[in-house]
N, C-alpha and C positions, 0 to 999 in steps of 0.2 A: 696758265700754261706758260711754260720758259721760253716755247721756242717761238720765236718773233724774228719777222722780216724789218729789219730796221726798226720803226716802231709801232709797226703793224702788226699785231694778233691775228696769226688764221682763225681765229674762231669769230672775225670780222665775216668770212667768207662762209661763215657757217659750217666749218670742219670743228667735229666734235675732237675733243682726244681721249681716244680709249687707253687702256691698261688691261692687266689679264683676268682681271677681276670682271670688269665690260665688253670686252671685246666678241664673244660669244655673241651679247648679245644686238650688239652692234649690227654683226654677220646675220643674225637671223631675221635683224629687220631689213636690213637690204634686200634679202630670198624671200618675205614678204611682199617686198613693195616693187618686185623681181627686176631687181638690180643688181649689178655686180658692185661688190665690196671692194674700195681700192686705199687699200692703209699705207701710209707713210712711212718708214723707218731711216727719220733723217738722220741722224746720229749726232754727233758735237757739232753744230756749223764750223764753230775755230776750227776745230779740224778736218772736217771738210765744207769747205764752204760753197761745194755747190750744194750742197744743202739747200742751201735758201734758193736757188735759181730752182730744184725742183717742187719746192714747197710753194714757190709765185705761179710755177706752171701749173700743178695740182688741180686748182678751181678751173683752171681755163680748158681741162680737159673734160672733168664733168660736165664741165656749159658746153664743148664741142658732142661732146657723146648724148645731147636731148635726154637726161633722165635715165639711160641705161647703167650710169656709175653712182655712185655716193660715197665719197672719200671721209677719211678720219685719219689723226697723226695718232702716233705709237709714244704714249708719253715714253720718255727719256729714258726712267725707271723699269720701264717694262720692257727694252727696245731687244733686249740680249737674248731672254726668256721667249718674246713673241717671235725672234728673230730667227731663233732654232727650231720652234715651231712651223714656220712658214718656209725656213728652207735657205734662210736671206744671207747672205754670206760678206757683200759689201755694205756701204753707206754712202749716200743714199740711195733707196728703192721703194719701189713701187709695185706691194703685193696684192695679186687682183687674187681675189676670193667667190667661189661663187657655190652656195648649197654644202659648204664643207669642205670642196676642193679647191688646193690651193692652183688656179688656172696656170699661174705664172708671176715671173718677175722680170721688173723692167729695171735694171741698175743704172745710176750715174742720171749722169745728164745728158739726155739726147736732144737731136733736131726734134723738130716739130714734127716732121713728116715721118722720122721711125716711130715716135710715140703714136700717133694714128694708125701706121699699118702695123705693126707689134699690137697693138690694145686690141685692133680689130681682130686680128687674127685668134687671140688669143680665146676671146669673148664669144666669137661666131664658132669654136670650135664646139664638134657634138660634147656632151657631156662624158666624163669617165673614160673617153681618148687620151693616152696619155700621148704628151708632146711629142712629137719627131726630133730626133737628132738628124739634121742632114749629111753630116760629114764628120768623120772623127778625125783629130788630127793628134797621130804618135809621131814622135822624135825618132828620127831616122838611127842616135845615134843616141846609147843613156851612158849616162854615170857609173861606173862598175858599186852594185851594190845597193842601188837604189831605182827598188821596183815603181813603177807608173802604174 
């Protein structure tokens, strides 16, 4: 695996890394072992280097969730391809999967305490709810010529 915490391999922490090839089946053992799937899509650290602060937090979230997560990183190679799949627009994120639905995503790097209530909310939601938008926010005032 390339992508390392200093000179620490996640796959220390026992995060597998899937590709498009594995990933399927990744998903089907989490819905198995009735867990939600929570895949990484770090993207370059150089270029984003919270990268690695979400990659340290990763494991500490599965250990907070008792069993209900089981994480994997999105080899490099596949990150584009899985990323359009899943919906992932930044880097890095944190795509929670569960039965085939993609639940949600968690971008960048947060506190502790939104990763807990975001993961919860997301995880506790019924199945096949799709998300709420609370509030849309349009520009009082556009560009002549460029539709929102």
């Amino acid at each position: 695996m390339e992508f390392q915490v200093g000179k620490q391999d996640l796959t220390r922490y026992g995060l597998p890394e899937v590709d498009a090839a594995t990933v399927d089946h990744f998903l089907g053992a989490a819905d198995e072992a009735g867990a939600i799937a929570v895949l990484l899509s770090a993207g370059d650290p150089n270029r984003f280097p919270e990268a690695i602060d979400v990659a340290v937090v990763l494991p500490e979230l599965i250990a907070a969730f008792n069993g209900r997560l089981r994480g994997a990183i999105i080899a490099r190679g596949d990150e584009s391809a899985l990323g359009q799949r899943f919906g992932v627009r930044v880097q890095p994120t944190l795509i929670l999967v569960a039965k085939g639905e993609t639940l949600g995503l968690v971008a960048k790097i947060q506190d502790w305490s939104v990763y807990i209530d975001r993961i919860t909310k997301l995880i506790d939601r019924p199945r096949g709810q799709a998300a709420a938008v609370a509030v849309t926010i349009v520009p009082q005032h556009r560009t002549q010529g460029v539709e929102l």
